[in-house]
Each structure stands twice: as structure tokens, then as C-alpha cells.
C-alpha positions in Angstrom: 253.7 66.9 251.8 255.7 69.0 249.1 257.0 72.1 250.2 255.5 75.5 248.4 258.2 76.9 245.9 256.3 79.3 244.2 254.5 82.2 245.3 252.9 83.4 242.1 254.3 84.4 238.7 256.0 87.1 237.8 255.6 87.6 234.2 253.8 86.2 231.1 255.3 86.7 227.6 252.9 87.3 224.3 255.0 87.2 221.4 254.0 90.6 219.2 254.9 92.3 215.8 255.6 95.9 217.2 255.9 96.0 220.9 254.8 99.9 220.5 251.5 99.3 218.7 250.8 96.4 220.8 251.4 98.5 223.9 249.0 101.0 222.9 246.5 98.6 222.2 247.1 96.3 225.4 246.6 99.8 227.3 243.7 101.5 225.5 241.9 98.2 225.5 242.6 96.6 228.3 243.6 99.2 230.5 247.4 98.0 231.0 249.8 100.5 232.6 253.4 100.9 230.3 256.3 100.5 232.7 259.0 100.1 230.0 259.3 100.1 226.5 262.4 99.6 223.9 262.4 98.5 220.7 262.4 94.4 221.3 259.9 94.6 224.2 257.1 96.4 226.3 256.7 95.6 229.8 252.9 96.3 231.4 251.4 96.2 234.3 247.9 94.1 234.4 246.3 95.6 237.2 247.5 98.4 240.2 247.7 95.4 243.2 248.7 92.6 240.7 252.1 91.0 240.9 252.4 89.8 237.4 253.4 91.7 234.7 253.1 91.2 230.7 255.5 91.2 228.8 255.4 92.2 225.0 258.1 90.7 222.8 258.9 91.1 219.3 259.1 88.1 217.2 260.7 88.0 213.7 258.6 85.7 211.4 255.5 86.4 213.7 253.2 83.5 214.1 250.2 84.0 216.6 250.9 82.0 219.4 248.7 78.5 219.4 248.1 76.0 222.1 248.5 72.2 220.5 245.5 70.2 220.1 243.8 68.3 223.0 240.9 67.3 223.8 240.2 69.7 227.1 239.2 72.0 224.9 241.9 75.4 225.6 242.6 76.7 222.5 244.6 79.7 224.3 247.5 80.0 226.8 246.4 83.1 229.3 242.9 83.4 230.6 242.3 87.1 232.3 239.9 87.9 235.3 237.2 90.4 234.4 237.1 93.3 236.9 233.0 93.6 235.8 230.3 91.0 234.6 231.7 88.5 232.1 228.4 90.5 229.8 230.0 93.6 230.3 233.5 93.0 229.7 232.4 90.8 226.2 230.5 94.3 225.4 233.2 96.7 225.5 235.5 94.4 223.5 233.1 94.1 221.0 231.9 98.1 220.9 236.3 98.3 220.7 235.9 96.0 217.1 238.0 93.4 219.1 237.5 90.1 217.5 235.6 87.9 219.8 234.2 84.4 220.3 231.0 83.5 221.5 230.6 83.3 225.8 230.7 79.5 226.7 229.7 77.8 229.9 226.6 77.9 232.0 226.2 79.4 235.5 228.7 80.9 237.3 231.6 79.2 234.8 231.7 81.4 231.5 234.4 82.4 229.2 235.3 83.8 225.6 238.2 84.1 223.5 239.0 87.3 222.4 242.5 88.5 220.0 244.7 91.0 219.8 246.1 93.0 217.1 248.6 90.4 216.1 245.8 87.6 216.5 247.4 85.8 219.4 244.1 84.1 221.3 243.5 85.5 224.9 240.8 84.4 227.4 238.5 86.0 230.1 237.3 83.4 232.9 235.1 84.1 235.5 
């Protein structure tokens, strides 16, 4: 038996135009809390009890980031855990003018794409 190294992760890292606008947008939208902002990044905290943080870069020569083809079907590198109904949660993003995919799966397995402001693809799985 291997033993555990890990105990969860401690950041993620989304690659962003403007880490100010994207802050804005990461908290009015999704409801992330600011910790710490400069002019190359904004670190943000996903949830009051979660460990990981996200962490808003900026890129010269943006390009949205994009997962390589397979045939799995993910076309996006960070799925997010609604706190409500999968329903509700695709609602409010679209009520927001967030662009959105259609929900996929049946049963208690569903999930949608949604983007942010500099189109980089992010998931909700539940």
C-alpha cells in the first residue's frame, strides 16, 4: 500500500487579463472572498471552510485556457461544487448573462460549462 502524500490542494491557477476585473467578477458572481490583490495576481477564497484557494494570474498574450482533445469528453480543467440544485445554480448564471452550456447527464450526475470574463471554461458537478 502507497502511503498518502497529499492532503488536498492548496491552490488552483486561472490565467486572466486583469486580475482586478476578474476579481470583481469571480466575487460578484460566484461569491469568492478577495484575500490579496496586486497588479500580476488576485488571490480568492472559494468558500468560508474550504482549503483551496484561487488564484488569478495575469497572462500577457492571453489565450483562454483549453484542455487537449480526448475522448472522455472534459473540455475544461476545474469543475466547482454547487452549494444549491445544479437547476438553480445554472439559473443565476444565466439571469447574471454568464455564457453557459447546456446541463448534461441524467440522474444524480449532471454538469455544465460555464466562462468567465476572459472565456476560460469552468465546470459545476454535482
Amino acid at each position: 500500500m502507497t502511503k498518502q502524500l497529499l492532503n488536498g490542494m492548496e491552490g488552483v491557477f486561472i490565467p486572466v487579463k486583469d486580475p482586478k476585473i476578474s476579481a470583481d467578477w469571480y466575487a460578484e458572481i460566484l461569491g469568492f472572498e478577495l484575500i490579496y490583490i496586486e497588479e500580476e495576481a488576485a488571490v480568492m477564497k472559494i468558500a468560508e471552510h474550504s482549503q483551496t484557494v484561487v488564484c488569478l494570474v495575469r497572462t500577457l498574450n492571453h489565450k483562454p485556457m483549453e484542455f487537449p482533445n480526448n475522448n472522455f469528453g472534459v473540455g475544461k480543467y476545474y469543475n466547482f461544487i454547487p452549494n444549491n440544485d445544479i437547476e438553480e445554480t445554472y439559473k443565476f448564471l444565466t439571469e447574471k448573462n454568464v455564457k453557459v452550456n447546456p446541463i448534461h447527464g441524467e440522474g444524480s450526475s449532471k454538469f455544465f460549462t460555464f466562462y468567465d470574463p476572459d472565456n476560460n471554461p469552468l465546470g459545476v458537478c454535482k
